[in-house]
C-alpha positions as CSV (number, residue, x, y, z in Angstrom):
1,X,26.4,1.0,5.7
2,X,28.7,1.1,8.4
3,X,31.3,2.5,5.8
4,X,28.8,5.1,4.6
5,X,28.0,6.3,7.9
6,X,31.4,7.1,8.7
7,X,31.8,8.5,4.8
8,X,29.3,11.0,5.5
9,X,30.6,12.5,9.2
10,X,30.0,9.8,11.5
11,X,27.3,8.5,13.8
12,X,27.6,11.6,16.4
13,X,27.7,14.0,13.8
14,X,24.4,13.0,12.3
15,X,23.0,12.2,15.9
16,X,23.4,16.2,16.6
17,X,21.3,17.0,13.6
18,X,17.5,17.6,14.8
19,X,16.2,19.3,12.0
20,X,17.6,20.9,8.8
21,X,16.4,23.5,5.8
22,X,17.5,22.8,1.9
23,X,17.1,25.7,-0.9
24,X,18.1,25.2,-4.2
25,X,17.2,25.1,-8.0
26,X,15.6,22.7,-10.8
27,X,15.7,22.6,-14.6
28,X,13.0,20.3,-15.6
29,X,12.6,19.1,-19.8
30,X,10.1,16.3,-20.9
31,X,9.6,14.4,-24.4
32,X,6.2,12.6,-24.2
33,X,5.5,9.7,-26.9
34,X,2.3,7.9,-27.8
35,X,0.8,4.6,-29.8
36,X,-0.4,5.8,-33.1
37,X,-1.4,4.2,-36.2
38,X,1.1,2.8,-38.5
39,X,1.2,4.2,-42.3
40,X,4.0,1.6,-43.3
41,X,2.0,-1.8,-43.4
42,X,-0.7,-2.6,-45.5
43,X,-2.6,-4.8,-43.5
44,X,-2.7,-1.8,-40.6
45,X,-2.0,-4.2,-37.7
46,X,1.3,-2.3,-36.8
47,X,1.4,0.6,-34.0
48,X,4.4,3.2,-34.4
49,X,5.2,5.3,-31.4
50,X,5.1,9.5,-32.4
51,X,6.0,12.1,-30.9
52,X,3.1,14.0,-29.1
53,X,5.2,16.3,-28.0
54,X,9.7,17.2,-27.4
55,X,10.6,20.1,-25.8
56,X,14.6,19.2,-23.8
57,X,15.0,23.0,-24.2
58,X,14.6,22.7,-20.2
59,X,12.3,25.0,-17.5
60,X,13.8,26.6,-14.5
61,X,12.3,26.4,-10.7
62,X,13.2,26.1,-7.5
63,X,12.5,24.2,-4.5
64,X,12.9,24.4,-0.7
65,X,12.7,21.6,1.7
66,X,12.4,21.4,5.7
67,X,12.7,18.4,8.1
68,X,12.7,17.7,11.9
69,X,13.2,14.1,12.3
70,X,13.0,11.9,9.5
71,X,9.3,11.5,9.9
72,X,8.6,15.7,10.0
73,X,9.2,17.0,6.2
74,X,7.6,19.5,4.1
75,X,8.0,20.4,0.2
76,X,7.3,23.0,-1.8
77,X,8.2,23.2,-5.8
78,X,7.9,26.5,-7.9
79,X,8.6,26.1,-11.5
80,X,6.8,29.1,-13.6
81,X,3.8,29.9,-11.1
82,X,2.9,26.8,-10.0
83,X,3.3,25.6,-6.8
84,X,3.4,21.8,-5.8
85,X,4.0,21.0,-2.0
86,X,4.1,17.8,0.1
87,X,4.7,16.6,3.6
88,X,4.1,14.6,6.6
89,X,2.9,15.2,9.8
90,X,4.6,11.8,11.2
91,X,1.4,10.0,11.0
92,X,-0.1,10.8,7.2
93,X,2.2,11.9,4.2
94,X,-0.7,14.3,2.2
95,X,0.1,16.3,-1.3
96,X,-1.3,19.2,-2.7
97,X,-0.9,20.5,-6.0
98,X,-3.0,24.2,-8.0
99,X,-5.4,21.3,-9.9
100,X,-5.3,18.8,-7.0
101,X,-7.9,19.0,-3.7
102,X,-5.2,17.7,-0.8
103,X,-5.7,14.5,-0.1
104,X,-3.5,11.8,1.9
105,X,-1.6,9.3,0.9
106,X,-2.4,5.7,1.6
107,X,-0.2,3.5,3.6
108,X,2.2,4.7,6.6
109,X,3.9,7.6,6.7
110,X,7.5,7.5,4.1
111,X,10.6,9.9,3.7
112,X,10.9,12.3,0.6
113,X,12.8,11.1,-2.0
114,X,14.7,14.4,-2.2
115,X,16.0,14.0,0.9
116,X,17.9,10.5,-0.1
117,X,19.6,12.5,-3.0
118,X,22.2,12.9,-0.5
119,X,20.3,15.6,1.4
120,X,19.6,13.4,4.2
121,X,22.4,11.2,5.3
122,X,20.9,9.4,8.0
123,X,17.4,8.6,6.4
124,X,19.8,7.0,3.2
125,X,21.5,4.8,6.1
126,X,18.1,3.7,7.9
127,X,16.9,3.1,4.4
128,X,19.6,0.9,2.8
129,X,20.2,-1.2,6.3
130,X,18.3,-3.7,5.8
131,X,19.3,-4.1,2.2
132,X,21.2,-6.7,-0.2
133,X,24.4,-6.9,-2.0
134,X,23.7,-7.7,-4.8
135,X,27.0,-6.8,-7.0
136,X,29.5,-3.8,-7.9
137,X,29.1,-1.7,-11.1
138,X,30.8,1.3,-12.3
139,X,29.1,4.5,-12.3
140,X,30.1,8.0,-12.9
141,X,33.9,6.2,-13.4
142,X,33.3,5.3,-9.7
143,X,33.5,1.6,-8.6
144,X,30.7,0.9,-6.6
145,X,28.8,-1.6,-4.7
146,X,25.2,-2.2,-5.6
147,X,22.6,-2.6,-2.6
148,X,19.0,-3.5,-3.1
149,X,15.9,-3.2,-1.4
150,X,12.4,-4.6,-2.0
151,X,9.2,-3.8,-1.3
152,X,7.8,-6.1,2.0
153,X,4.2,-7.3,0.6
154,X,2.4,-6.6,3.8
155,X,3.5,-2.5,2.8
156,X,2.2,-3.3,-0.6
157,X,-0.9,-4.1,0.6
158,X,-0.9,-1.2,2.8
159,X,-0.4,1.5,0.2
160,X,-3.1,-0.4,-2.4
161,X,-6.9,-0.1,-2.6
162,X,-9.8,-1.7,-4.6
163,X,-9.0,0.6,-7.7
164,X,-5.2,0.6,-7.4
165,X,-2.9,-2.0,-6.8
166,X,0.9,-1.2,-6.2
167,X,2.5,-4.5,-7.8
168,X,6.2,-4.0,-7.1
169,X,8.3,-1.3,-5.9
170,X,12.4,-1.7,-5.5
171,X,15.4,0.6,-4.5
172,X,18.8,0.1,-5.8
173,X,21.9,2.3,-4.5
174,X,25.2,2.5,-5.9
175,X,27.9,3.3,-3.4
176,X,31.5,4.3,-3.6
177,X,34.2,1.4,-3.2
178,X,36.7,4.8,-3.1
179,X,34.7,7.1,-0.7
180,X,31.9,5.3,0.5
181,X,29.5,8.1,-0.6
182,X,25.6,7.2,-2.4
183,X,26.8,8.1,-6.2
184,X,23.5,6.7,-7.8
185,X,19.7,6.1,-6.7
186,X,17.6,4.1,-8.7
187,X,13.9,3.1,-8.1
188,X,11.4,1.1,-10.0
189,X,7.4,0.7,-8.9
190,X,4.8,-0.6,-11.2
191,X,1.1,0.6,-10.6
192,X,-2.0,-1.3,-11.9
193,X,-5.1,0.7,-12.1
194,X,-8.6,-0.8,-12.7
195,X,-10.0,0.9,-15.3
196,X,-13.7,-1.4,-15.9
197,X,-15.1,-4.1,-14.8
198,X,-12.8,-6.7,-16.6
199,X,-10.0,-4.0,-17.9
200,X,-6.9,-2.6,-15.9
201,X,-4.1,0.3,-16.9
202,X,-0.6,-0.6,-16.0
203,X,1.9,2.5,-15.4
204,X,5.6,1.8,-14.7
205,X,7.7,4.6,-13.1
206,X,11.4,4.0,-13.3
207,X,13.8,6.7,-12.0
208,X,17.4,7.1,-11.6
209,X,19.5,9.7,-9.7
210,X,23.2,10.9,-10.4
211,X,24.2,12.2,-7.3
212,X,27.3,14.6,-6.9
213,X,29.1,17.7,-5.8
214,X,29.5,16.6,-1.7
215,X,30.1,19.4,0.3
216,X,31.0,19.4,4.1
217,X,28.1,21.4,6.0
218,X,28.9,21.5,10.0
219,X,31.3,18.4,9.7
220,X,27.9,16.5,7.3
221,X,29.2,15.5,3.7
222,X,25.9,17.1,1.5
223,X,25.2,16.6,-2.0
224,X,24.8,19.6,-4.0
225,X,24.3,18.9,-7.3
226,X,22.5,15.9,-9.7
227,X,20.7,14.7,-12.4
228,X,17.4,12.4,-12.4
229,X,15.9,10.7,-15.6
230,X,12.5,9.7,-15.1
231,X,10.5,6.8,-17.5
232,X,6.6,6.6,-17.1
233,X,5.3,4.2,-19.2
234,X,1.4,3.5,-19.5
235,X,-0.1,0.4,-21.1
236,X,-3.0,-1.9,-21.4
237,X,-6.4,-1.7,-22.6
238,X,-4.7,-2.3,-26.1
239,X,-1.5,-1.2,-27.8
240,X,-3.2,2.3,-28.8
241,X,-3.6,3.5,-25.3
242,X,0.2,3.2,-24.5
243,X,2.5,6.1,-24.4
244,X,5.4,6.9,-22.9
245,X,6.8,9.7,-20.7
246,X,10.6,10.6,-20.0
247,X,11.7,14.1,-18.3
248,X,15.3,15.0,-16.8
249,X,15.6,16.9,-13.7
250,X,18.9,18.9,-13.1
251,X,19.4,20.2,-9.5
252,X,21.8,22.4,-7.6
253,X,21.4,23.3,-3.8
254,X,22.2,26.4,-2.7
255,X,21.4,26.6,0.5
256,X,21.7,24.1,3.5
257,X,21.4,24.8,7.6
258,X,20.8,22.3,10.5
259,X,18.8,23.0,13.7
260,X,16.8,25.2,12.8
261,X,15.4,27.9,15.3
262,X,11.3,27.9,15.5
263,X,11.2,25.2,13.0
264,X,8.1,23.9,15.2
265,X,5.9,20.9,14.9
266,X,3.0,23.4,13.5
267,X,4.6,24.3,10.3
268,X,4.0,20.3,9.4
269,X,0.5,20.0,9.7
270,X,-1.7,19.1,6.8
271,X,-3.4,21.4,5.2
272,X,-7.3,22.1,6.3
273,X,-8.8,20.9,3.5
274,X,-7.1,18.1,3.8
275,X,-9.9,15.0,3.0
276,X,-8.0,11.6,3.8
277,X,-10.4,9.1,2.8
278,X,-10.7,10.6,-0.6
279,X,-10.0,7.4,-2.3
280,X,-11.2,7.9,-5.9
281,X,-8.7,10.9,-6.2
282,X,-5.5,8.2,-5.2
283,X,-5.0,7.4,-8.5
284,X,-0.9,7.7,-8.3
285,X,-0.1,7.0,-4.5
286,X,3.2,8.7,-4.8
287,X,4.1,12.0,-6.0
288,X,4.6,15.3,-4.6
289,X,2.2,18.0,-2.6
290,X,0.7,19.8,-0.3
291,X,0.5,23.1,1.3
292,X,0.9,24.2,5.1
293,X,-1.0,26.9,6.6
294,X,1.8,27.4,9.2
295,X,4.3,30.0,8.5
296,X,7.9,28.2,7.9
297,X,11.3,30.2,8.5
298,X,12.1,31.0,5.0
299,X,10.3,31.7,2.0
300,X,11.0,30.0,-1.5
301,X,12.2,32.5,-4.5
302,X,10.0,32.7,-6.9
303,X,10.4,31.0,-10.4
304,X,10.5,32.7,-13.8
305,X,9.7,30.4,-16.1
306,X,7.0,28.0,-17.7
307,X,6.8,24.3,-17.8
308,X,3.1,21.9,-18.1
309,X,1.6,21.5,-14.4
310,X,0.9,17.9,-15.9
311,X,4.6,17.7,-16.5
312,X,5.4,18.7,-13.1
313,X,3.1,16.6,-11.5
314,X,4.5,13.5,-13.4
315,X,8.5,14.3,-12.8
316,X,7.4,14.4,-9.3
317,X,5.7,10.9,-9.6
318,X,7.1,9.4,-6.9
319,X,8.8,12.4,-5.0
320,X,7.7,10.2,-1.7
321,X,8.9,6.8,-1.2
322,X,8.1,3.8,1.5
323,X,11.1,3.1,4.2
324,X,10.4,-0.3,4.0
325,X,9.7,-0.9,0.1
326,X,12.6,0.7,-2.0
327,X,13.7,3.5,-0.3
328,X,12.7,6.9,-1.1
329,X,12.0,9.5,-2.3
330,X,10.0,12.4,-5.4
């Protein structure tokens, strides 16, 4: 960590940064599968997968993103109309989507994913320092190092209820030998939902960020560009009921500033209808939303194009992610 600190500007660099402001641009595409019945086999035991549904044509947004301190953040996602925030207050992360009621998330406060795609240098280093070495791989024809972080059970435990239990969650990232810069981020959580008295749903979210195009911003190496594959997969309650999920997200940032003026505490706070022991509504306790009724310094440009809110919703899965588990993020 020591040699990504210094990769990315250096402890007093980073130590001047109080608060910062991200604007930039998505391209989202999804192909969804599904369990169906088999036409092959006589006997009609077998399951095929088809194709509900393939659209990698792509959808455009965009998305702006503040922060004061790591534990201060706030964002908000526009692809074709619909509008998906999240954000933390420094004592509840809450989410809000157009078919959502805000709720809260359970579990302490965590960072946004975003924000470790090499938009947030020192939350990456706080993350990965108390992480394991676990080998070297080449990525992006770019020897790295491979550190790994798990999921302590006691935050487990934390972010889990009586109808949702988060089994596993574990961060991997890929570091330059060459420049010491985060060149891939890669997390895994697996959820398990009771669905009856004796039944339970399993979903699997496995993600995995390219991370590129550094750019020096006030002496702070930024990425500005990168590409995230995301796999939901849901199973159980029979081989019928699973299906199978996987989007692409393709980002540029356009915009980046540090200490921003009148970037107060009030432009954090949850949103009023806020209901934080909403529990039946946690079915996914990670994802992105939410929707301040403070006024923040800049306004996000509005996006021209349509894409499922359901998709949205699911790319953004796990758009928040624990400090201590695998992370972050998204």
């Amino acid at each position: 960590m020591k040699q990504y600190v210094a990769a990315v500007g250096g402890e007093r660099a980073l130590n001047s940064v109080d608060s910062m402001y991200a604007m930039g641009q998505v391209k989202m595409a999804t192909s969804e599968f599904s369990a169906g019945e088999g036409g092959v086999n006589s006997n009609n035991n077998k399951k095929t997968m088809k194709v509900k549904n393939m659209e990698m044509k792509g959808e455009m947004g965009g998305f702006v993103v503040w922060q004061k301190r790591p534990e201060l953040w706030c964002l908000e996602l526009v692809v074709s109309g619909n509008k998906i925030s999240a954000g933390s207050d420094g004592k509840v992360a809450w989410r809000q989507t157009p078919w959502h009621h805000s709720h809260a998330s359970r579990g302490p406060p965590r960072p946004l994913r975003r924000f470790l795609q090499g938009l947030d240098p020192r939350s990456t280093a706080n993350l990965f320092s108390n992480s394991v070495c676990i080998g070297e791989k080449t990525v992006n024809k770019e020897d790295c190092f491979i550190l790994k972080l798990e999921a302590e059970s006691s935050t487990l435990r934390a972010r889990s209820n009586s109808n949702v239990e988060i089994v596993r969650h574990t961060v991997w990232g890929y570091f330059s030998q060459r420049t010491g810069l985060l060149v891939q981020l890669e997390d895994s959580h697996l959820l398990k939902l009771k669905s009856s008295e004796t039944d339970y749903i399993y979903w699997e979210t496995n993600m995995e960020s390219l991370i590129q195009d550094y750019r020096t911003v006030d002496g702070i190496q930024i990425a500005h560009a990168g590409k995230t594959k995301v796999s939901l997969f849901r199973f159980g309650e029979g081989a019928e009921t699973r299906s199978r999920t996987r989007m692409e997200e393709v980002w540029q940032v356009e915009e980046v500033d540090f200490n921003i003026k009148g970037l107060s505490i009030d432009c954090f706070l949850p949103p009023s209808d806020l209901k934080r022991e909403q529990e039946e509504t946690e079915k996914c306790d990670s994802g992105v939303i939410a929707n301040t009724n403070a006024k923040l310094p800049y306004k996000i440009r509005s996006a021209s194009f349509r894409i499922s809110a359901s998709k949205v919703a699911a790319l953004n899965l796990d758009d928040s992610c624990t400090t201590s588990e695998s992370d972050e993020d998204l």
